[in-house]
C-alpha positions as a Markdown table, in Angstrom:
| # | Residue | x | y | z |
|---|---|---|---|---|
| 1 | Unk | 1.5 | 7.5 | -8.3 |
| 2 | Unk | 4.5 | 7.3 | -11.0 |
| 3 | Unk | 7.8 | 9.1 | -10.3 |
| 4 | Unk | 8.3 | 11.8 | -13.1 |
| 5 | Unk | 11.9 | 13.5 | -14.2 |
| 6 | Unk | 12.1 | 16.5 | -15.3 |
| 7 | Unk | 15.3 | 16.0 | -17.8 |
| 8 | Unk | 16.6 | 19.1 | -20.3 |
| 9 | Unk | 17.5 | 19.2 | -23.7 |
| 10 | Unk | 19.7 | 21.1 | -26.1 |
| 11 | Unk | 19.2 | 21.0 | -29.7 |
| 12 | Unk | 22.7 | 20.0 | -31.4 |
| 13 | Unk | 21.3 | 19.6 | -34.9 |
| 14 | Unk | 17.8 | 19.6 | -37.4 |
| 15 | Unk | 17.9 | 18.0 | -41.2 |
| 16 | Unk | 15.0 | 17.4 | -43.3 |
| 17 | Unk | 14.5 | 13.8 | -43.8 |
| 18 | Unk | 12.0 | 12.9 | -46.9 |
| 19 | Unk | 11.3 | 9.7 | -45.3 |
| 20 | Unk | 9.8 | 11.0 | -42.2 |
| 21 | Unk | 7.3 | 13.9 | -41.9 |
| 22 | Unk | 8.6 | 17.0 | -40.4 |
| 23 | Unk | 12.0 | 17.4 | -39.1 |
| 24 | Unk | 14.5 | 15.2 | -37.3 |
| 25 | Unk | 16.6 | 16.6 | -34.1 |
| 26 | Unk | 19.5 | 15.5 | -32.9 |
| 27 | Unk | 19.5 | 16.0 | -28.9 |
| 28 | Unk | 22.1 | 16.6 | -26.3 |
| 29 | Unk | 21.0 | 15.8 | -22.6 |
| 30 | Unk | 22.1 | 19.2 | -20.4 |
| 31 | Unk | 22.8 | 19.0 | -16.9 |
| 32 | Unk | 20.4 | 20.4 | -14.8 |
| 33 | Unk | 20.9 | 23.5 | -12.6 |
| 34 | Unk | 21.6 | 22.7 | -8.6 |
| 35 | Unk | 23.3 | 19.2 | -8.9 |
| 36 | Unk | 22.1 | 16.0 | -9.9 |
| 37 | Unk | 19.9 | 17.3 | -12.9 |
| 38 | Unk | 17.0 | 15.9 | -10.8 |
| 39 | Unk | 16.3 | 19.5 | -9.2 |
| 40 | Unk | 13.0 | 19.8 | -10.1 |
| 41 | Unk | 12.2 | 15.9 | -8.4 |
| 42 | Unk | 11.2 | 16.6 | -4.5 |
| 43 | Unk | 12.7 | 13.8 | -2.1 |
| 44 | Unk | 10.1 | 11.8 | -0.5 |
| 45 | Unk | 9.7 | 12.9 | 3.2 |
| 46 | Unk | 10.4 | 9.9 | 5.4 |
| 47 | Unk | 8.5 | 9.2 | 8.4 |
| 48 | Unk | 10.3 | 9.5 | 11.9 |
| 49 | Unk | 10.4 | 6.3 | 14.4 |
| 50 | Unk | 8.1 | 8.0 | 17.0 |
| 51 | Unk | 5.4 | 8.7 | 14.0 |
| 52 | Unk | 6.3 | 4.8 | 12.2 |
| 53 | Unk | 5.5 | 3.4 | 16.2 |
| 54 | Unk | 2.1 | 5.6 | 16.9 |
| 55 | Unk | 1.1 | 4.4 | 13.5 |
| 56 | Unk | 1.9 | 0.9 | 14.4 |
| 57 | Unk | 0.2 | 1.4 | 17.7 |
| 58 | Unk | -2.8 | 2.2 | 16.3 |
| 59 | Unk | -3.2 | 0.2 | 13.5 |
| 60 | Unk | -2.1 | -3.2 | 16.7 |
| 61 | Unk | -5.1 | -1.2 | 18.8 |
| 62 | Unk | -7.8 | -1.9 | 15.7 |
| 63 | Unk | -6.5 | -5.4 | 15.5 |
| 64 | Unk | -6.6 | -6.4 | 19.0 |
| 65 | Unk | -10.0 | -4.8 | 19.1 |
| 66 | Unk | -11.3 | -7.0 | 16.2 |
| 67 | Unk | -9.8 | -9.9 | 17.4 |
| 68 | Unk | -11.8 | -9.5 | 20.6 |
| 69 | Unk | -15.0 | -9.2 | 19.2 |
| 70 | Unk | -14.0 | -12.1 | 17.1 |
| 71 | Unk | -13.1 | -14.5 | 20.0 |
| 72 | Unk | -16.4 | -13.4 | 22.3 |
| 73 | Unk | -18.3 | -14.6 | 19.6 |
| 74 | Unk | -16.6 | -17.8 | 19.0 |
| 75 | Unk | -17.3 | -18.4 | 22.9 |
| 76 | Unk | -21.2 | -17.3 | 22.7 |
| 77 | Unk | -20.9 | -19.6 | 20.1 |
| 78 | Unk | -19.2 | -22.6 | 21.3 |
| 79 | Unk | -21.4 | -22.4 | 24.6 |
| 80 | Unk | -24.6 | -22.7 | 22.3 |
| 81 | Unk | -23.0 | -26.0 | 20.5 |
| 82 | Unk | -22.3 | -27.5 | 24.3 |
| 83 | Unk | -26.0 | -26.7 | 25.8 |
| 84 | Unk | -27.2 | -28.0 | 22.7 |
| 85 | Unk | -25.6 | -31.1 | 22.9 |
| 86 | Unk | -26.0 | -31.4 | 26.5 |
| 87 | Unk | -29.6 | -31.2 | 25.5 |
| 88 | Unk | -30.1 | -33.8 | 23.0 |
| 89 | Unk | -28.1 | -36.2 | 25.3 |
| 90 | Unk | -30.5 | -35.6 | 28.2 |
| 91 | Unk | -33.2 | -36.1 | 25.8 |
| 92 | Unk | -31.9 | -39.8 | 24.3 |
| 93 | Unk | -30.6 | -40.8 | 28.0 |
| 94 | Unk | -34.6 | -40.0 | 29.1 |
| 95 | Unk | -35.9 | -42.3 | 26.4 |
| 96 | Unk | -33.9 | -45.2 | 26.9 |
């Protein structure tokens, strides 16, 4: 998404150059109506704090939901490595 000005010119001047096809202008920048000369350019609407924290609420709500699922399943999986380990020791202690 680019930024675009609207800027406004004035025709000073126009000569015939045999160099260059078509005409050359000479240009004087004019000041825009209401201000700045950037009238035309809306301001970006900024967020208050109470909308920036419910957005960050949320967005901390998905993460500590994923990271929930993500550690239960690094415990389902760390129990499976000790039973299975648990296991084959059993088994070599047995056939000693």
């Amino acid at each position: 998404m680019s930024k675009s000005k609207l800027l406004k010119y004035e025709v000073i001047n126009t000569k015939k150059d045999k160099k260059l096809i078509g005409e050359v202008f000479d240009f004087k920048k004019v000041k825009g109506i209401g201000g700045n000369g950037n009238s035309n350019v809306l301001a970006k609407k900024q967020k208050s704090t109470r909308d920036l924290l419910v957005e960050f609420m949320d967005e901390q709500r998905k993460f500590n939901g994923q990271q929930l699922g993500f550690n239960t399943r690094m415990e389902k999986e760390v129990s499976n490595l000790r039973n299975d380990l648990n296991r084959i020791v059993k088994l070599n202690n047995l056939k000693k």
